[in-house]
One Martini backbone bead per residue (centre of mass of N, CA, C, O) as a GRO file, in nm:
protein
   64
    1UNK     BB    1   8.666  -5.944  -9.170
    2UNK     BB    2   8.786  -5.594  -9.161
    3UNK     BB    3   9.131  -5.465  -9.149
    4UNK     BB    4   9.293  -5.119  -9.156
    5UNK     BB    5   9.612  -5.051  -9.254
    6UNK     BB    6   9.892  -4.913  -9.264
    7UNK     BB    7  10.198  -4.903  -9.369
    8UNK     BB    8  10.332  -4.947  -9.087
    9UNK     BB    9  10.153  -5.177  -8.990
   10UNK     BB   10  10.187  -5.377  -9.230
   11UNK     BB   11  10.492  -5.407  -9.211
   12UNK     BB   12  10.516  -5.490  -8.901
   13UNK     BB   13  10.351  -5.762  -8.950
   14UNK     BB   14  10.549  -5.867  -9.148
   15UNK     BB   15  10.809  -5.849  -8.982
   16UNK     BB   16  10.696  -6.061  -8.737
   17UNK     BB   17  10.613  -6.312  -8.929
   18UNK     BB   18  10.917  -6.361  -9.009
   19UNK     BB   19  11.056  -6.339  -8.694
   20UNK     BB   20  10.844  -6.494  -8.503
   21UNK     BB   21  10.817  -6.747  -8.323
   22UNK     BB   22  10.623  -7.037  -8.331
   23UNK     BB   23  10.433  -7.260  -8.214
   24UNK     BB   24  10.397  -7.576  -8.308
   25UNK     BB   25  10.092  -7.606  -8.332
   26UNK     BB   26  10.076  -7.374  -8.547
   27UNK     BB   27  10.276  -7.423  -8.765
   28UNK     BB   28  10.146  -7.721  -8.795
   29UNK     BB   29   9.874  -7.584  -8.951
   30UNK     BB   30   9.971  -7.304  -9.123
   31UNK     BB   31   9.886  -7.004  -9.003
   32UNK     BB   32  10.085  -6.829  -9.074
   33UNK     BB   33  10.095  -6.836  -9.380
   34UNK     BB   34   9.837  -6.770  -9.414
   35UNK     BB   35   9.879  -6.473  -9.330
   36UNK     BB   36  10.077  -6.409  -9.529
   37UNK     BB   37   9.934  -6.455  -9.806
   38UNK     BB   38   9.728  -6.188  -9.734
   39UNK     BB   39   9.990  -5.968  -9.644
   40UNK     BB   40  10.257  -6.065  -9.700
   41UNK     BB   41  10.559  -5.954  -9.764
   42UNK     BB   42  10.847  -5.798  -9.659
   43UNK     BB   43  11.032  -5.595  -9.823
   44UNK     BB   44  11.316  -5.599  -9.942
   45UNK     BB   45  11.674  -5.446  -9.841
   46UNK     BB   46  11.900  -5.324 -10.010
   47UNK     BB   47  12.267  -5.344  -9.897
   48UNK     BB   48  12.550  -5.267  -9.795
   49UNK     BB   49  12.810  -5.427  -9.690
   50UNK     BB   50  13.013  -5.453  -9.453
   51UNK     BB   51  13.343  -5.362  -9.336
   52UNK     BB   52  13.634  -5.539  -9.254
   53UNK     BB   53  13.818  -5.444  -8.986
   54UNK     BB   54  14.198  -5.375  -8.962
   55UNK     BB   55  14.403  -5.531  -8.744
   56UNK     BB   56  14.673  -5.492  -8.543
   57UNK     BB   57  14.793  -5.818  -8.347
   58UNK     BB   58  15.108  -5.829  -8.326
   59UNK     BB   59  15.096  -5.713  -8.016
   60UNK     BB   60  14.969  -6.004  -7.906
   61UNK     BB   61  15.064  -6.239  -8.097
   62UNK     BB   62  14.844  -6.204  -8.363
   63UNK     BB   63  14.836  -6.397  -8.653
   64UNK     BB   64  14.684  -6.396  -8.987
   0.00000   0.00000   0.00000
């Protein structure tokens, strides 16, 4: 059987495969892993992290 998916579909099927969870039966015998072998895994994205904002809380009694 061949399944023809294009860019944007392969991608959510990878991102899918890899956020979410399998049920105990299926993930013990490897079937998610062999799937995610097939269609690849979904490309890494490199971000700059966020900055955490500084509040000033002394006017509410917390210092830090």
């Amino acid at each position: 059987m061949q399944i023809h998916l294009d860019e944007q579909q392969l991608l959510c099927l990878q991102v899918c495969l890899q956020n979410a969870p399998s049920p105990y039966d299926i993930s013990k015998k490897q079937i998610v892993q062999s799937i995610v072998e097939i269609v690849g895994e979904p490309p890494k994205i490199e971000v700059e992290p966020l900055r955490m904002p500084k509040y000033d809380l002394s006017k509410y009694g917390i210092e830090q």
